[in-house]
C-alpha positions in Angstrom: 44.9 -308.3 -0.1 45.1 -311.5 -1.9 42.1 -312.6 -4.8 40.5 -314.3 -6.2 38.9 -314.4 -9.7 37.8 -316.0 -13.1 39.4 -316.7 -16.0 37.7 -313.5 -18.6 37.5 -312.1 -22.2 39.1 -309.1 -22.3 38.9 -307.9 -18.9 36.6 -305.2 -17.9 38.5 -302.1 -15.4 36.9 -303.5 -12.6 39.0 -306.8 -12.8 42.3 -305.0 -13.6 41.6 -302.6 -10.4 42.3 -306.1 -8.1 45.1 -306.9 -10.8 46.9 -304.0 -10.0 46.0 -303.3 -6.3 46.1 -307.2 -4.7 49.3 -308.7 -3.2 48.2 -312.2 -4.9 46.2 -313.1 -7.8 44.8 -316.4 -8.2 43.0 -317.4 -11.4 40.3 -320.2 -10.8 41.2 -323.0 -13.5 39.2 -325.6 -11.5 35.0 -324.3 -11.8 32.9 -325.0 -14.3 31.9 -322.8 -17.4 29.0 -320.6 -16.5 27.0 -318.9 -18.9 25.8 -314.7 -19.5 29.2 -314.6 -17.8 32.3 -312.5 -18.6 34.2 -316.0 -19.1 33.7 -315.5 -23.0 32.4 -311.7 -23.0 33.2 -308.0 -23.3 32.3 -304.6 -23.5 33.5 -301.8 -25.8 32.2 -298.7 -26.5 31.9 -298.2 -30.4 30.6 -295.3 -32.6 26.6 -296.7 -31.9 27.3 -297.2 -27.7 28.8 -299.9 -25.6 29.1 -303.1 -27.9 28.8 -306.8 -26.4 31.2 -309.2 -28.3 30.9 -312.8 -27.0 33.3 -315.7 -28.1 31.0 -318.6 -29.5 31.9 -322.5 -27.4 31.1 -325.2 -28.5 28.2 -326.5 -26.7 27.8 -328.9 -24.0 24.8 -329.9 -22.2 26.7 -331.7 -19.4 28.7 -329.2 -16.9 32.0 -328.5 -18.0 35.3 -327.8 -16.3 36.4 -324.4 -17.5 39.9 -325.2 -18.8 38.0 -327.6 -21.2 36.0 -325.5 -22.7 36.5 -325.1 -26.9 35.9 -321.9 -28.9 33.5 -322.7 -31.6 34.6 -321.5 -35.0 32.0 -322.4 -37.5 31.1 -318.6 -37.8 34.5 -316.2 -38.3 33.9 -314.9 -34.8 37.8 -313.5 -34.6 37.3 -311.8 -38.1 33.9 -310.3 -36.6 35.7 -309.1 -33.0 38.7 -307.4 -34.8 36.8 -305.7 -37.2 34.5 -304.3 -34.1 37.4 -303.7 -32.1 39.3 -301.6 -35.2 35.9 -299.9 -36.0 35.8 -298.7 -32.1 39.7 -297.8 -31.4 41.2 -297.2 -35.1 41.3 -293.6 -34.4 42.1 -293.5 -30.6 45.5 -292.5 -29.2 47.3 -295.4 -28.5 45.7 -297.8 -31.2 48.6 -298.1 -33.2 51.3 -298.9 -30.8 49.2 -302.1 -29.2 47.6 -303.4 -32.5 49.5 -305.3 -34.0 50.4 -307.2 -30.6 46.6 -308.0 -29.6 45.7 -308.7 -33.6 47.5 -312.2 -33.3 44.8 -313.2 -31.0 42.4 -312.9 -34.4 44.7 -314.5 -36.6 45.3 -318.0 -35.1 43.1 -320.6 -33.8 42.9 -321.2 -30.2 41.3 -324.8 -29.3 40.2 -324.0 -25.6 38.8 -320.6 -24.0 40.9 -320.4 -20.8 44.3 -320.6 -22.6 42.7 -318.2 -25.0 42.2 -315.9 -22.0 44.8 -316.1 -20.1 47.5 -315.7 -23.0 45.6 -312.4 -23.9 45.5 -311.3 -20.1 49.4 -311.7 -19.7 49.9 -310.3 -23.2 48.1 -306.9 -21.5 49.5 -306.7 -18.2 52.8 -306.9 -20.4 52.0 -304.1 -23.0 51.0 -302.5 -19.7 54.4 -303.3 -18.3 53.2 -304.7 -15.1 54.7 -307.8 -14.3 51.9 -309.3 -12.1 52.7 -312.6 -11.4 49.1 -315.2 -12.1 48.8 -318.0 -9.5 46.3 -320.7 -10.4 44.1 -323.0 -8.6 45.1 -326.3 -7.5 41.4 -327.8 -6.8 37.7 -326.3 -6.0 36.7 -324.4 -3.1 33.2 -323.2 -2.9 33.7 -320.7 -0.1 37.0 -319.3 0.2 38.4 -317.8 3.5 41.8 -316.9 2.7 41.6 -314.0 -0.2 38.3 -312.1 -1.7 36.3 -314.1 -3.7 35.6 -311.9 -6.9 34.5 -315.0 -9.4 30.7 -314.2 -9.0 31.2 -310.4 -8.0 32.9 -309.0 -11.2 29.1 -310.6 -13.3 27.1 -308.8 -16.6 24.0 -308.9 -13.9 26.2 -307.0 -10.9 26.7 -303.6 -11.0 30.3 -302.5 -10.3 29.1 -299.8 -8.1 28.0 -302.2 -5.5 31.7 -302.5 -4.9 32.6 -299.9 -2.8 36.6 -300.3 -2.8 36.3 -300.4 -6.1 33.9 -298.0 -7.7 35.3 -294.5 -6.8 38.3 -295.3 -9.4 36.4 -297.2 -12.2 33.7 -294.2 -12.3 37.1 -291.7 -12.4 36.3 -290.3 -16.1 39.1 -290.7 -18.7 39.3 -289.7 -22.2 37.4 -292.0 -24.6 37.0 -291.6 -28.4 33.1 -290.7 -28.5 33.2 -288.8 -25.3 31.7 -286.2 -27.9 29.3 -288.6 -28.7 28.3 -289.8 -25.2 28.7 -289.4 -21.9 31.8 -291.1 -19.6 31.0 -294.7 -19.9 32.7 -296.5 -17.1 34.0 -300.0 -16.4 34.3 -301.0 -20.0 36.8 -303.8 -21.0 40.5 -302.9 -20.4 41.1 -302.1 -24.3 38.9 -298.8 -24.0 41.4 -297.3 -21.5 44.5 -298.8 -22.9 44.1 -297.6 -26.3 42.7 -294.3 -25.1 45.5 -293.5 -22.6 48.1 -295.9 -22.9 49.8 -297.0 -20.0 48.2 -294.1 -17.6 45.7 -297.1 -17.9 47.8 -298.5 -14.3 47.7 -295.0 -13.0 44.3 -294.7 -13.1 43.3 -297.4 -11.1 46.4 -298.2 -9.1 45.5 -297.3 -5.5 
């Protein structure tokens, strides 16, 4: 199968299932930003539940195309994700072998969200070690016939388990940190499974 999908913050599992199961990625560089998306969200699941972390733009009240879209940095909001993201994971499996890898990402300044997002998705699939090549749009398409259209499916307001391909392996439980704590939580961002079991993260959902 060929898809699809948007540009996102830290990928949640039910994005990486297509990554790892399509024949032919294509990342939509050509839509405009939409907000309460996961363009410039994530989920992880911390010590007090599943957190939200959302990276701040700067505003615009005209639409915007999506590759020219700037992260905001008035408030220390990379300083604020890594400390949440070290609170959550400093004691999981696999923290220590990935950390200092994703850490640059809070480090350095990034001007625009896509490139942010798409240099931290390629970082992954290569601590992953899956070398999935990332095709790009060349111009808009409202309806597209050729591949599955994922950009509004994988949404905050959609529930994963309306995907039926999908949802058998994102609800497969793995082992998380709190899972004392709390129940399985499924379909968190792609962090919770790859510093929780390493690169089983592709076995999991690879179909």
């Amino acid at each position: 199968m060929n898809v699809v999908l948007s540009a996102a913050y830290l990928p949640n599992l039910h994005y990486f299932y297509y990554l790892f199961n399509a024949q032919s990625i294509t990342i939509e560089q050509h839509e405009n930003y939409q907000k309460q998306s996961y363009r410039n969200r994530t989920q992880l699941l911390s010590a007090n539940g599943v957190l939200n972390l959302s990276i701040p733009i700067i505003k615009n009240n005209n639409a915007l195309l999506i590759t020219n879209v700037e992260i905001c940095y008035k408030e220390n909001w990379q300083k604020n994700h890594w400390r949440a993201i070290e609170s959550a994971y400093k004691n999981s499996p696999y923290f220590e072998f990935f950390e200092t890898d994703l850490k640059q990402f809070y480090t350095r300044p990034f001007q625009h969200l896509f490139q942010f997002n798409i240099n931290q998705l390629q970082l992954i699939l290569k601590l992953l070690k899956q070398p999935i090549p990332l095709n790009f749009t060349t111009h808009y398409q409202k309806q597209i016939t050729d591949a599955i259209d994922l950009r509004q499916i994988i949404h905050p307001k959609i529930n994963f388990s309306d995907d039926t391909t999908a949802c058998g392996f994102l609800n497969t439980p793995y082992y998380q940190t709190f899972e004392a704590k709390f129940n399985f939580t499924p379909n968190l961002s792609i962090l919770d499974a790859l510093f929780n079991i390493g690169l089983n993260s592709h076995k999991l959902l690879k179909a």
